[in-house]
N, C-alpha and C positions, 0 to 999 in steps of 0.2 A: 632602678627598679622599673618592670613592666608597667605601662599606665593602666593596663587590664585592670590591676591590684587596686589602684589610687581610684575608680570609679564609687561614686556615691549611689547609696539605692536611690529609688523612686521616692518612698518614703521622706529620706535625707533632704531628695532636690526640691518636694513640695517645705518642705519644712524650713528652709533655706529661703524660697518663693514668697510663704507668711512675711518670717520675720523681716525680707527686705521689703517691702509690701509696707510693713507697720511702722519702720524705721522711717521709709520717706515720708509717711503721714505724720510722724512724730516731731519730722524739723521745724526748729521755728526759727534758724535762721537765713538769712535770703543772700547767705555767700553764693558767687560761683561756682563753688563744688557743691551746694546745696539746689541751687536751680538746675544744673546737671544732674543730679541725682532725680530728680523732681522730670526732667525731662525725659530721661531712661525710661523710667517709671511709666510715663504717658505710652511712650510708643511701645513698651509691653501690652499695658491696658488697651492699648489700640489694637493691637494682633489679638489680645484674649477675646476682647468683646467681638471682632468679625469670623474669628474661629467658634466662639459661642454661639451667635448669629448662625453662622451655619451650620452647624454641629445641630441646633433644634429645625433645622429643618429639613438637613436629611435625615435624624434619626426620626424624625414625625412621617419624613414620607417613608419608613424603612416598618416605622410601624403602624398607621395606617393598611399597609399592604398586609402586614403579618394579622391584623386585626382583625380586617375581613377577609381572610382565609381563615382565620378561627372561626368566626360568627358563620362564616360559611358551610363548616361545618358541626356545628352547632355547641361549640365548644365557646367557653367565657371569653375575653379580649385580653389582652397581657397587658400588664403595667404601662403606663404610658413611659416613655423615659424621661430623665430627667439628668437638669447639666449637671456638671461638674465644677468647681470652685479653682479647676488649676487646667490649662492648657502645655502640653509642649509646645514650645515652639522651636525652630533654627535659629541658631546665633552663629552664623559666620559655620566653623567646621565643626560645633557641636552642639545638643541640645538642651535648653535651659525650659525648668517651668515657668509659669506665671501665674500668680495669682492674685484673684478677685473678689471681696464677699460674697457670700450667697444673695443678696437680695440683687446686685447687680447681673448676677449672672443669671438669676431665674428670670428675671426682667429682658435681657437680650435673647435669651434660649426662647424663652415665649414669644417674641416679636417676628425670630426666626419661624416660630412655628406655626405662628398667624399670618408669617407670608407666604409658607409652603400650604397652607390650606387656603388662600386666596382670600382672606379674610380682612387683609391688610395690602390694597395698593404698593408696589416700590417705594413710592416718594412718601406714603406713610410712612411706613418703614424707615426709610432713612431720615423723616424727622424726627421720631421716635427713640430711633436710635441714637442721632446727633443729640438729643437732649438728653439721652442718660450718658452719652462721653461726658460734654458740658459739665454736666452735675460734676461727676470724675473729677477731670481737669480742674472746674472752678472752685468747689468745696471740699474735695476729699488731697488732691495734689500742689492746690494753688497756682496753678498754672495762668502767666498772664493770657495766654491764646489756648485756647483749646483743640486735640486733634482730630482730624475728621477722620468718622468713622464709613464702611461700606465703601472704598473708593470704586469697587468693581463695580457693586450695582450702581452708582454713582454714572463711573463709564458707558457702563451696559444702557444703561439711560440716555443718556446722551446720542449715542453711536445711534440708539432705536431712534430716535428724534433728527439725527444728521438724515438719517435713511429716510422717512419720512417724508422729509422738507424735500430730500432731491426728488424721491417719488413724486411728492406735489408739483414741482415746479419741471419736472419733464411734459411735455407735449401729449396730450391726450389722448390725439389719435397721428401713430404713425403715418406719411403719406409712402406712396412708390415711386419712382423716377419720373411718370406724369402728373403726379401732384395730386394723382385719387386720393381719398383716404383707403388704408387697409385696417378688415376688420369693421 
């Protein structure tokens, strides 16, 4: 048969997303297919919560912009948005959800949204963040390690600071082939 036929709705796949979701939080024993299961798990939660993350911060700068083009025209502002409890993501050649309670996801869509509004430094943000993975991993998944959340802006940090230090430790003022300074 065409695999066309054998696709599951959206519906289906969130609904699918729940119950494995409540299943891992359900185990209480700590087999190897249990702690795998349990590790899955994180590194979904780990793609939801930085897809969440950004998802509240470009829909905050997508509506900001629409908001005041309304007020501009003296028309009300539109609903602010608000996350979603399930992410697509990639799995290799096809697409799976994930999902996440509502309190966690309104938690990282907000963090996203108070970073896109300047409201909230990076390195807030990514503690902010690391502490509700943490929560995740240590209380809701049992995980002995927890996974790090934001690794771009993470990077993105980093890289700005590499940049930085070489700037600082370059020479002040270039000289020319007589040793003037230029500039």
């Amino acid at each position: 048969m065409l695999s066309i036929f054998n696709r599951n709705s959206p519906a289906d796949e969130m609904k699918r997303a729940v119950a494995a979701f409540e299943k891992v939080l359900s185990l209480t024993s700590d087999s190897r297919d249990a702690r795998s299961l349990r590790m899955r798990m994180g590194m979904l939660c780990r793609a939801h919560l930085d897809k969440t993350f950004i998802a509240g911060a470009e829909q905050t700068a997508a509506w900001q912009e629409l908001a005041s083009m309304h007020i501009g025209s003296g028309k009300p502002a539109p609903d602010a948005p608000v996350p979603s409890k399930f992410q697509k993501l990639r799995a290799g050649e096809s697409d799976i959800y994930a999902y996440l309670p509502e309190e966690y996801v309104t938690e990282a869509f907000a963090l996203g949204a108070r970073y896109q509004k300047m409201e909230l430094p990076a390195l807030k943000a990514i503690e902010a963040m690391q502490a509700l993975a943490n929560q995740i991993c240590y209380y809701d998944l049992r995980l002995e390690e927890p996974f790090q959340v934001l690794s771009f802006l993470r990077e993105e940090l980093a890289a700005e600071a590499a940049s930085q230090e070489s700037a600082n430790d370059a020479p002040q003022n270039a000289s020319d082939s007589d040793g003037k300074a230029i500039g």
